[in-house]
TORPA-4810 file (N, C-alpha, C, O; in nm, 3 decimals):
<nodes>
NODE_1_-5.138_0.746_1.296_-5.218_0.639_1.244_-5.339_0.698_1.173_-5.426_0.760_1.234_X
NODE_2_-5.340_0.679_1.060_-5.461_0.682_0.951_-5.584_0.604_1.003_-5.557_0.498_1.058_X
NODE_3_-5.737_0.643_0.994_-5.811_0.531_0.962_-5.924_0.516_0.854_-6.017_0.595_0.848_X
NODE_4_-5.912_0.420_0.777_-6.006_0.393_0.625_-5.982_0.287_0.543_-5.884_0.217_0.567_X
NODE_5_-6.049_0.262_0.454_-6.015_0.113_0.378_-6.026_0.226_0.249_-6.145_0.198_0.232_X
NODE_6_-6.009_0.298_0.176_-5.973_0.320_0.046_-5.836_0.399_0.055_-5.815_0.509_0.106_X
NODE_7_-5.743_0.308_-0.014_-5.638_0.329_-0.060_-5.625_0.459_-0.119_-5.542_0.534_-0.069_X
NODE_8_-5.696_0.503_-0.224_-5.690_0.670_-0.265_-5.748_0.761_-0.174_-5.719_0.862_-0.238_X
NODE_9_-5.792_0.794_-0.101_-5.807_0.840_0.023_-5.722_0.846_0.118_-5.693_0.955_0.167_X
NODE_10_-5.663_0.723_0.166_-5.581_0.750_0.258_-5.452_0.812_0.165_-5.417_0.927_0.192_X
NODE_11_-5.396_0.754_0.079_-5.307_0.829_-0.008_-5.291_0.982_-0.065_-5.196_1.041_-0.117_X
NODE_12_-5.446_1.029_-0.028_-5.402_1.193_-0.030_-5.400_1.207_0.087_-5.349_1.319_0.098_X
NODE_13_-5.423_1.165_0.200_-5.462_1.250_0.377_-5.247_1.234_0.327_-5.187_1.342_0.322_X
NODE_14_-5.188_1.142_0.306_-5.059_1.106_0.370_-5.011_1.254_0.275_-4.979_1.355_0.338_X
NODE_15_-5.010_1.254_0.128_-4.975_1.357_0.108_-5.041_1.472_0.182_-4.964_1.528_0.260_X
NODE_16_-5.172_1.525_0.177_-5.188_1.652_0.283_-5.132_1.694_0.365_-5.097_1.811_0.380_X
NODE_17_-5.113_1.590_0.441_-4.997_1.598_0.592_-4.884_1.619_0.579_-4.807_1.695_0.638_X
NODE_18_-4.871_1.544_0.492_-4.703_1.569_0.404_-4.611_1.437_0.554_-4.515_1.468_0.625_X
NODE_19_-4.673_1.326_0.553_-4.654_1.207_0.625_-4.520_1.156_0.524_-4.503_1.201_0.411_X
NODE_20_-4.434_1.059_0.587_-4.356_1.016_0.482_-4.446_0.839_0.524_-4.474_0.787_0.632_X
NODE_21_-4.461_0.803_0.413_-4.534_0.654_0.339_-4.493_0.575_0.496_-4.573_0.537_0.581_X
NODE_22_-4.328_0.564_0.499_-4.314_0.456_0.579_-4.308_0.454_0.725_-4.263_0.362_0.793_X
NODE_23_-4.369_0.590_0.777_-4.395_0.638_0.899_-4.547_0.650_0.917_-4.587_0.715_1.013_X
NODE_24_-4.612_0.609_0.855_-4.784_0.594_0.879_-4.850_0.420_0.877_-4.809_0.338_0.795_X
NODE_25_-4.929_0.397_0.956_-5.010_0.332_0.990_-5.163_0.329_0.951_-5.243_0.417_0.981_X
NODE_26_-5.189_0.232_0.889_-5.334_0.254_0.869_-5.433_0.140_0.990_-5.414_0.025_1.028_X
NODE_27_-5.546_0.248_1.022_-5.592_0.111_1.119_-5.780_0.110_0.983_-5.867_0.194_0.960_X
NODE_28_-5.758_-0.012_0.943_-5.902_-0.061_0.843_-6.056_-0.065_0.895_-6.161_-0.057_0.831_X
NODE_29_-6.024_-0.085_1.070_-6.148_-0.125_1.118_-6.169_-0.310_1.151_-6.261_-0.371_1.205_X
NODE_30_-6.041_-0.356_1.091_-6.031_-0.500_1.119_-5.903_-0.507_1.157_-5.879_-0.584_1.250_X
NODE_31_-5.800_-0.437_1.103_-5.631_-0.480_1.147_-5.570_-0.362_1.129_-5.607_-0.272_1.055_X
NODE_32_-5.468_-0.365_1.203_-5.374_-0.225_1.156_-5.265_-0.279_1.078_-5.212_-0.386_1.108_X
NODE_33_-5.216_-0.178_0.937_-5.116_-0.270_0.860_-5.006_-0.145_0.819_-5.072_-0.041_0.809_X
NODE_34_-4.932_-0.132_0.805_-4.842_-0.022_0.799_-4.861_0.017_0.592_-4.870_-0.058_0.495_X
NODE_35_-4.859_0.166_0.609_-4.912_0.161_0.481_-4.810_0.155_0.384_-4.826_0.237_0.295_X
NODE_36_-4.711_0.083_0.374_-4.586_0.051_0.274_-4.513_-0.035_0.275_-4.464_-0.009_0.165_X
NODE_37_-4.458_-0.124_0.307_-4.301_-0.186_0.349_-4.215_-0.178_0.222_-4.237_-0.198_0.103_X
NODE_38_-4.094_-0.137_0.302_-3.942_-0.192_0.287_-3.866_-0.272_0.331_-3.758_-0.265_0.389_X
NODE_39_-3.940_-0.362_0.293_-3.805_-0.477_0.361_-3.773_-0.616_0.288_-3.803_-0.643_0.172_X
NODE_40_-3.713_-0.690_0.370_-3.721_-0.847_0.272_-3.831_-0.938_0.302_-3.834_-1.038_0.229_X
NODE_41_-3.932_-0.928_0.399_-4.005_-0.983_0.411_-4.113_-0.954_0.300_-4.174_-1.050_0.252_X
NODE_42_-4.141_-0.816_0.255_-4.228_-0.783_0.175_-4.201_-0.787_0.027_-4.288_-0.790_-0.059_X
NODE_43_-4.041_-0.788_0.001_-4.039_-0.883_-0.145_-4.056_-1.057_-0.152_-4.127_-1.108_-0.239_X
NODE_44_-3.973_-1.153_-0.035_-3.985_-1.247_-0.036_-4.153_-1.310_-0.056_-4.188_-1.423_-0.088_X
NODE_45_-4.232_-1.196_-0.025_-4.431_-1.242_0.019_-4.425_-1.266_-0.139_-4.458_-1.373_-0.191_X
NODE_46_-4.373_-1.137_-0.220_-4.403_-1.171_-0.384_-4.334_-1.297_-0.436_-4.405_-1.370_-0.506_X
NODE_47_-4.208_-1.335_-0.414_-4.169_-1.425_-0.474_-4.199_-1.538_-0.452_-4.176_-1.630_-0.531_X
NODE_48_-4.267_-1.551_-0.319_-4.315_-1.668_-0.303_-4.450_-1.652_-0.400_-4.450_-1.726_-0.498_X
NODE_49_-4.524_-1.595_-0.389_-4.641_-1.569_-0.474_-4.593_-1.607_-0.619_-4.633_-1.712_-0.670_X
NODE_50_-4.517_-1.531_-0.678_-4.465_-1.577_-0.818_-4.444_-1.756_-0.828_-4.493_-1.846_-0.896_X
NODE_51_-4.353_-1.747_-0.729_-4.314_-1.888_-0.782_-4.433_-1.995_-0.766_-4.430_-2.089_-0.845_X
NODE_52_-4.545_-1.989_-0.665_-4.680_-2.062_-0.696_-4.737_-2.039_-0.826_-4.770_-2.128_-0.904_X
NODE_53_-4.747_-1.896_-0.850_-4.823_-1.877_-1.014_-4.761_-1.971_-1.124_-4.830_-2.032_-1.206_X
NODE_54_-4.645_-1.977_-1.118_-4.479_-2.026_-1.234_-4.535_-2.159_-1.217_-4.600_-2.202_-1.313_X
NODE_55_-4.518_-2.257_-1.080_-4.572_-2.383_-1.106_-4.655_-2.412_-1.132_-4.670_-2.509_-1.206_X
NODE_56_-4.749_-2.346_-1.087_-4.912_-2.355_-1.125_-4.915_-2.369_-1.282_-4.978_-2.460_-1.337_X
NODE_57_-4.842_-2.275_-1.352_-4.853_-2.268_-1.520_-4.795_-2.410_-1.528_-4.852_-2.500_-1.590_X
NODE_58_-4.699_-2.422_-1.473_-4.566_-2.559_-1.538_-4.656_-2.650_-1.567_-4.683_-2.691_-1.680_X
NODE_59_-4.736_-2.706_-1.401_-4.799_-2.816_-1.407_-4.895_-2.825_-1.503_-4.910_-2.933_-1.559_X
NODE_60_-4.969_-2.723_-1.535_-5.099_-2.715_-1.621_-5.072_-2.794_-1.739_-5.115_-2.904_-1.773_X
NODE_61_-4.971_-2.697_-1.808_-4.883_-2.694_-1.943_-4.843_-2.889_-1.913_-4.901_-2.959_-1.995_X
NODE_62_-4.762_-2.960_-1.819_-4.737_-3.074_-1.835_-4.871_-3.159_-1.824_-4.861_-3.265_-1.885_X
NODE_63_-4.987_-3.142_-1.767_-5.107_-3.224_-1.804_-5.076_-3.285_-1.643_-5.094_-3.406_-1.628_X
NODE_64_-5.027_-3.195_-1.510_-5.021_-3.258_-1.418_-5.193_-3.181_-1.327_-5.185_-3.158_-1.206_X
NODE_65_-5.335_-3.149_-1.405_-5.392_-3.079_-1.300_-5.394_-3.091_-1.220_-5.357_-2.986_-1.165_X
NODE_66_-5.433_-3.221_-1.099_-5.425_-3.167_-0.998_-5.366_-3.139_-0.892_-5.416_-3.090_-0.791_X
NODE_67_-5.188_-3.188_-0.924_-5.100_-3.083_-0.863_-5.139_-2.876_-0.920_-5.136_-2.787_-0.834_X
NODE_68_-5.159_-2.857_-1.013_-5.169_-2.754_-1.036_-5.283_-2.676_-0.974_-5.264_-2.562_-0.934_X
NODE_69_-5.429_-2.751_-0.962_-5.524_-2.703_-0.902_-5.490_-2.682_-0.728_-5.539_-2.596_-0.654_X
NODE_70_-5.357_-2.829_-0.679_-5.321_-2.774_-0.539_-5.215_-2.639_-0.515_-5.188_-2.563_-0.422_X
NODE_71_-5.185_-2.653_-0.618_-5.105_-2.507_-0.666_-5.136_-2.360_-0.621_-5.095_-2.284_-0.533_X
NODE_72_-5.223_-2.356_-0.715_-5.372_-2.265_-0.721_-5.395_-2.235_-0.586_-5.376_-2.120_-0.545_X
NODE_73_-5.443_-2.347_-0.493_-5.467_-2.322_-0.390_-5.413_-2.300_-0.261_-5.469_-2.278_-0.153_X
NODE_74_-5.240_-2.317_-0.308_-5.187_-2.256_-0.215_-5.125_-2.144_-0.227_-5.065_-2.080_-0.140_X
NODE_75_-5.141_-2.117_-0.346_-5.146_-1.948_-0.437_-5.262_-1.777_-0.328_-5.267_-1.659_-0.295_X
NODE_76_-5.326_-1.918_-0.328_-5.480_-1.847_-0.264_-5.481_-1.819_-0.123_-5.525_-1.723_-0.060_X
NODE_77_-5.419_-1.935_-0.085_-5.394_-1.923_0.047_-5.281_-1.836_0.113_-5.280_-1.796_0.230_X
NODE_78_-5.189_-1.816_0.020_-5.041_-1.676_0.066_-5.128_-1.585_0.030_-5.112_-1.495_0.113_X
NODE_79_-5.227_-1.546_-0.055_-5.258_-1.431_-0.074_-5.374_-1.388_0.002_-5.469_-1.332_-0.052_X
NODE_80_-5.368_-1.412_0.127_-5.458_-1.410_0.151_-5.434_-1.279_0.255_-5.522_-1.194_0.269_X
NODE_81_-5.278_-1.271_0.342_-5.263_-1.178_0.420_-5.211_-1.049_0.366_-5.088_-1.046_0.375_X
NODE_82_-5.258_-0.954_0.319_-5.122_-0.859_0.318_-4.994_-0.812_0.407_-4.992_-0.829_0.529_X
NODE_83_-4.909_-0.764_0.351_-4.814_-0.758_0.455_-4.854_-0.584_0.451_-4.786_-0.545_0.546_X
NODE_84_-4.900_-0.502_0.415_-4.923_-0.349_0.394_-5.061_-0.347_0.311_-5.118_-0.422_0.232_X
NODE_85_-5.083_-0.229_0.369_-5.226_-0.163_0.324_-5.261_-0.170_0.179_-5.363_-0.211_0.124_X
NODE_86_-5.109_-0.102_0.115_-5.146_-0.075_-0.031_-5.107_-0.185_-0.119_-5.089_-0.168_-0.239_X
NODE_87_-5.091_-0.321_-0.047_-5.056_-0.489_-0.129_-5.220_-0.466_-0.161_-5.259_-0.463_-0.278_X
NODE_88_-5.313_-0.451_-0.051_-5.427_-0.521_-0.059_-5.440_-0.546_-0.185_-5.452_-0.657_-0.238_X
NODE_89_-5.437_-0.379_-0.265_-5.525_-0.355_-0.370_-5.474_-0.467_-0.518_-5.548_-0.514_-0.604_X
NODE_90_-5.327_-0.484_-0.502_-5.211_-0.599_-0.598_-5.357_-0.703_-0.553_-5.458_-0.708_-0.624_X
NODE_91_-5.339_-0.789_-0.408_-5.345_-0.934_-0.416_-5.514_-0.915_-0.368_-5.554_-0.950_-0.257_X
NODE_92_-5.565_-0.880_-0.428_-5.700_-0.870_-0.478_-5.723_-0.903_-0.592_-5.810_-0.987_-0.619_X
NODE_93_-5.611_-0.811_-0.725_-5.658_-0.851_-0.833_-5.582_-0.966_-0.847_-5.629_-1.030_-0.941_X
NODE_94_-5.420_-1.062_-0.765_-5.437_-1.211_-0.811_-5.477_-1.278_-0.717_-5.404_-1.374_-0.694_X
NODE_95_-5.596_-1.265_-0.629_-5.676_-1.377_-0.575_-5.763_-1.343_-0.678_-5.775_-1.457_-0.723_X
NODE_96_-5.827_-1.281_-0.742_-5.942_-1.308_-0.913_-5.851_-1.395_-0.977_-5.895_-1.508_-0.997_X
NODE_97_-5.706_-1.367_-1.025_-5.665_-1.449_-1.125_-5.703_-1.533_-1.097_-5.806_-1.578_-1.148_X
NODE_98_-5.619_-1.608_-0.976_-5.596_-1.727_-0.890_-5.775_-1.791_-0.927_-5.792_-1.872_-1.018_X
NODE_99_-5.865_-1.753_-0.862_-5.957_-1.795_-0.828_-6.029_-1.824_-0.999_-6.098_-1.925_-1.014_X
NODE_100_-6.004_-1.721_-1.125_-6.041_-1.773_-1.235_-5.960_-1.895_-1.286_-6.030_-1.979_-1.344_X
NODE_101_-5.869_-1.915_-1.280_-5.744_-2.005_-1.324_-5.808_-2.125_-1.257_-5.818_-2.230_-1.319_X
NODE_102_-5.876_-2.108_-1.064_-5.921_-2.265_-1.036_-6.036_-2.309_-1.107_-6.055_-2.430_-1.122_X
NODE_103_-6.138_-2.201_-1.164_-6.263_-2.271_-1.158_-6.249_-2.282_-1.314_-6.355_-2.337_-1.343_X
NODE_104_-6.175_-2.260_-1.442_-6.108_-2.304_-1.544_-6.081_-2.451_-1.550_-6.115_-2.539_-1.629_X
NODE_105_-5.980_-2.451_-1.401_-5.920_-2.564_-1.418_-6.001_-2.690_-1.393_-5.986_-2.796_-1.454_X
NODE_106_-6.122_-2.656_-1.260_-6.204_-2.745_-1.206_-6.286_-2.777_-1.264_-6.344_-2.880_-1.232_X
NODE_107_-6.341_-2.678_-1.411_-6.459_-2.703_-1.544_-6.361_-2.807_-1.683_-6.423_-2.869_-1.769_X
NODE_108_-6.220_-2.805_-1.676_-6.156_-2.877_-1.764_-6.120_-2.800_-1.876_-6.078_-2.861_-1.974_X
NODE_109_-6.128_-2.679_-1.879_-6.028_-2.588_-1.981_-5.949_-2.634_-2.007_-5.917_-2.715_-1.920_X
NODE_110_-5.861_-2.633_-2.118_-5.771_-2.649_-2.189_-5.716_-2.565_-2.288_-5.657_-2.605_-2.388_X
NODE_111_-5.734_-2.463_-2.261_-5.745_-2.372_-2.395_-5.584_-2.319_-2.302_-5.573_-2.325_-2.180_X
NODE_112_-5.480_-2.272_-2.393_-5.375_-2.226_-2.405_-5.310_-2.064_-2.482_-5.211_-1.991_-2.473_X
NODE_113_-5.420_-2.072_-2.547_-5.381_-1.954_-2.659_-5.434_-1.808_-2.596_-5.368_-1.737_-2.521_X
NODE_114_-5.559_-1.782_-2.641_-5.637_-1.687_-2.564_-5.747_-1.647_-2.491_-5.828_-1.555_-2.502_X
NODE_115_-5.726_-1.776_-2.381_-5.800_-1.772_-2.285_-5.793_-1.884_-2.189_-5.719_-1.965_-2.246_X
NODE_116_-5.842_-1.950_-2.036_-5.816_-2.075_-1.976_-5.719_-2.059_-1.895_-5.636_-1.968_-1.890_X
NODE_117_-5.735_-2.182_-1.808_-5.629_-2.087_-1.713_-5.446_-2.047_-1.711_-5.385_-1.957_-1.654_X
NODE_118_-5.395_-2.176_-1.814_-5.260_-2.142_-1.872_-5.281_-1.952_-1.886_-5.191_-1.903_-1.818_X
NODE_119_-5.337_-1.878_-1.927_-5.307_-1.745_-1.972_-5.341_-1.697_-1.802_-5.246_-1.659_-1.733_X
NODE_120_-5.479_-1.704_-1.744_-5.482_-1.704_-1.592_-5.388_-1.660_-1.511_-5.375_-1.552_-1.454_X
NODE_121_-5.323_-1.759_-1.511_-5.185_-1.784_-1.441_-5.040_-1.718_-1.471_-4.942_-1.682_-1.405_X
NODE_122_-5.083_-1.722_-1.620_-4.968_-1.648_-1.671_-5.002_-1.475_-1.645_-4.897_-1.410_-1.652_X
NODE_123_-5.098_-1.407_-1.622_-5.130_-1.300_-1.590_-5.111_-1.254_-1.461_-5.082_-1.140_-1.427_X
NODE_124_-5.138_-1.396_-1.360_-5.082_-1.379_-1.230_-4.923_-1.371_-1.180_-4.874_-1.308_-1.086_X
NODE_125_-4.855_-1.468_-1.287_-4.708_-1.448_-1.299_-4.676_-1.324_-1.311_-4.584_-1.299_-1.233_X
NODE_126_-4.715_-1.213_-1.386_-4.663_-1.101_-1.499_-4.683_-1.005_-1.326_-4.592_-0.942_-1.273_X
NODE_127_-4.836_-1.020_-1.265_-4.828_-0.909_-1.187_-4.762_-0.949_-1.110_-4.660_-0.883_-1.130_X
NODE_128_-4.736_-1.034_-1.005_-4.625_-1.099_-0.908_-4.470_-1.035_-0.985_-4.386_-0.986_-0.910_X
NODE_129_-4.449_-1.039_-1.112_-4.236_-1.000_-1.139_-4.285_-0.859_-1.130_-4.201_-0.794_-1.069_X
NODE_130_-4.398_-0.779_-1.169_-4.447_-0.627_-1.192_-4.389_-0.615_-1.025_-4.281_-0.569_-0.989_X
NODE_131_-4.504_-0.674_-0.936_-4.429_-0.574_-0.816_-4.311_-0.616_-0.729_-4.271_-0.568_-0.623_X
NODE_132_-4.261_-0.732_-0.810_-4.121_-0.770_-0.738_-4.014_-0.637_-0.769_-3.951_-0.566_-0.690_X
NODE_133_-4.023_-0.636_-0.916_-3.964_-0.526_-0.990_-3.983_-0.382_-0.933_-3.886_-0.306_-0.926_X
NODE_134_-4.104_-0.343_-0.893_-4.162_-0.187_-0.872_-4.057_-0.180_-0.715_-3.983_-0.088_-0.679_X
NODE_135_-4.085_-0.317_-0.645_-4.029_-0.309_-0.534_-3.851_-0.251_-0.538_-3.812_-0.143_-0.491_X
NODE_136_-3.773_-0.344_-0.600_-3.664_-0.341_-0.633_-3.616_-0.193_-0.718_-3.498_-0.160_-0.705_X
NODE_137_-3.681_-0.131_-0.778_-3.647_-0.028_-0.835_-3.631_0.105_-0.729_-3.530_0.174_-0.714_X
NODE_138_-3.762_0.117_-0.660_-3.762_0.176_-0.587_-3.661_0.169_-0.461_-3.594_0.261_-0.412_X
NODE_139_-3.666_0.069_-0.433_-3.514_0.028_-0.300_-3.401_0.086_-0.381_-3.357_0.198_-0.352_X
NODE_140_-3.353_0.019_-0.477_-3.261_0.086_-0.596_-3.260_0.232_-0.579_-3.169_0.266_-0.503_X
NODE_141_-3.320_0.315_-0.615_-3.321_0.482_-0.577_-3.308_0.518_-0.484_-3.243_0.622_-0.476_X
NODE_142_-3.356_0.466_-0.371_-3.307_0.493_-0.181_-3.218_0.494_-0.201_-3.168_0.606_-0.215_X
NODE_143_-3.132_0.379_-0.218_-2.969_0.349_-0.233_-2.876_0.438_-0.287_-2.794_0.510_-0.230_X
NODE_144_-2.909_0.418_-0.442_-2.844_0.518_-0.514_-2.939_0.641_-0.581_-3.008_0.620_-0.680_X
NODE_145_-2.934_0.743_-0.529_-3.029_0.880_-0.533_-2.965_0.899_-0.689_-2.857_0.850_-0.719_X
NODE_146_-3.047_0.976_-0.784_-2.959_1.011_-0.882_-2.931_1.158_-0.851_-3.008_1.222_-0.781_X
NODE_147_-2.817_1.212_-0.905_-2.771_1.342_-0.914_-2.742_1.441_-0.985_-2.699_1.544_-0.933_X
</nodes>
């Protein structure tokens, strides 16, 4: 078991040690969280995340705000736990989206093109498929090693 809250830090002690990722533990000083997952629980956390961002845009785009602002906020509310150490640093930067996209939405933005929370959201979408994808690739290579 590791203990520290910066992610690049603990990420060289694991290399120093020469630790493998999914055999270490980090304890923060508030929770202990394992510093990686592989599993389906830790892609399903993203897709659920995605698919809040996706409606969140839908509704905006149909002129439904404040289903979309409850959207938002239950966007905010999954992101709130990590399931691993090194999510934190992901659902940090979309609780900012999240949280710019509400107070957009709660001032009456409307802007669609380049800027407001339609783009917001759509930025929160992009990183949510980013680490669905990073996830999946990597499982992908466990599986099949290349040779």
């Amino acid at each position: 078991m590791l203990q520290g809250t910066d992610p690049l830090q603990i990420c060289q002690e694991v290399v120093a040690r020469g630790l493998h990722p999914e055999g270490v533990d980090v304890d923060t000083g508030q929770q202990v969280l394992p510093l990686v997952l592989d599993d389906r629980h830790h892609l399903l956390t993203w897709i659920r995340l995605y698919s809040r961002c996706l409606t969140a845009s839908s509704l905006f785009l149909a002129g439904a705000v404040d289903r979309c602002a409850w959207e938002i906020e239950a966007a905010l509310i999954a992101a709130q736990d990590a399931p691993c150490f090194l999510d934190e640093i992901y659902l940090a930067e979309l609780r900012a989206l999240l949280r710019s996209a509400q107070q957009e939405v709660l001032a009456g933005e409307t802007g669609i093109e380049h800027y407001g929370p339609y783009v917001s959201l759509t930025m929160a979408e992009n990183l949510c498929v980013t680490r669905m994808i990073r996830r999946e690739v990597h499982a992908d290579r466990r599986r099949y090693p290349r040779t």
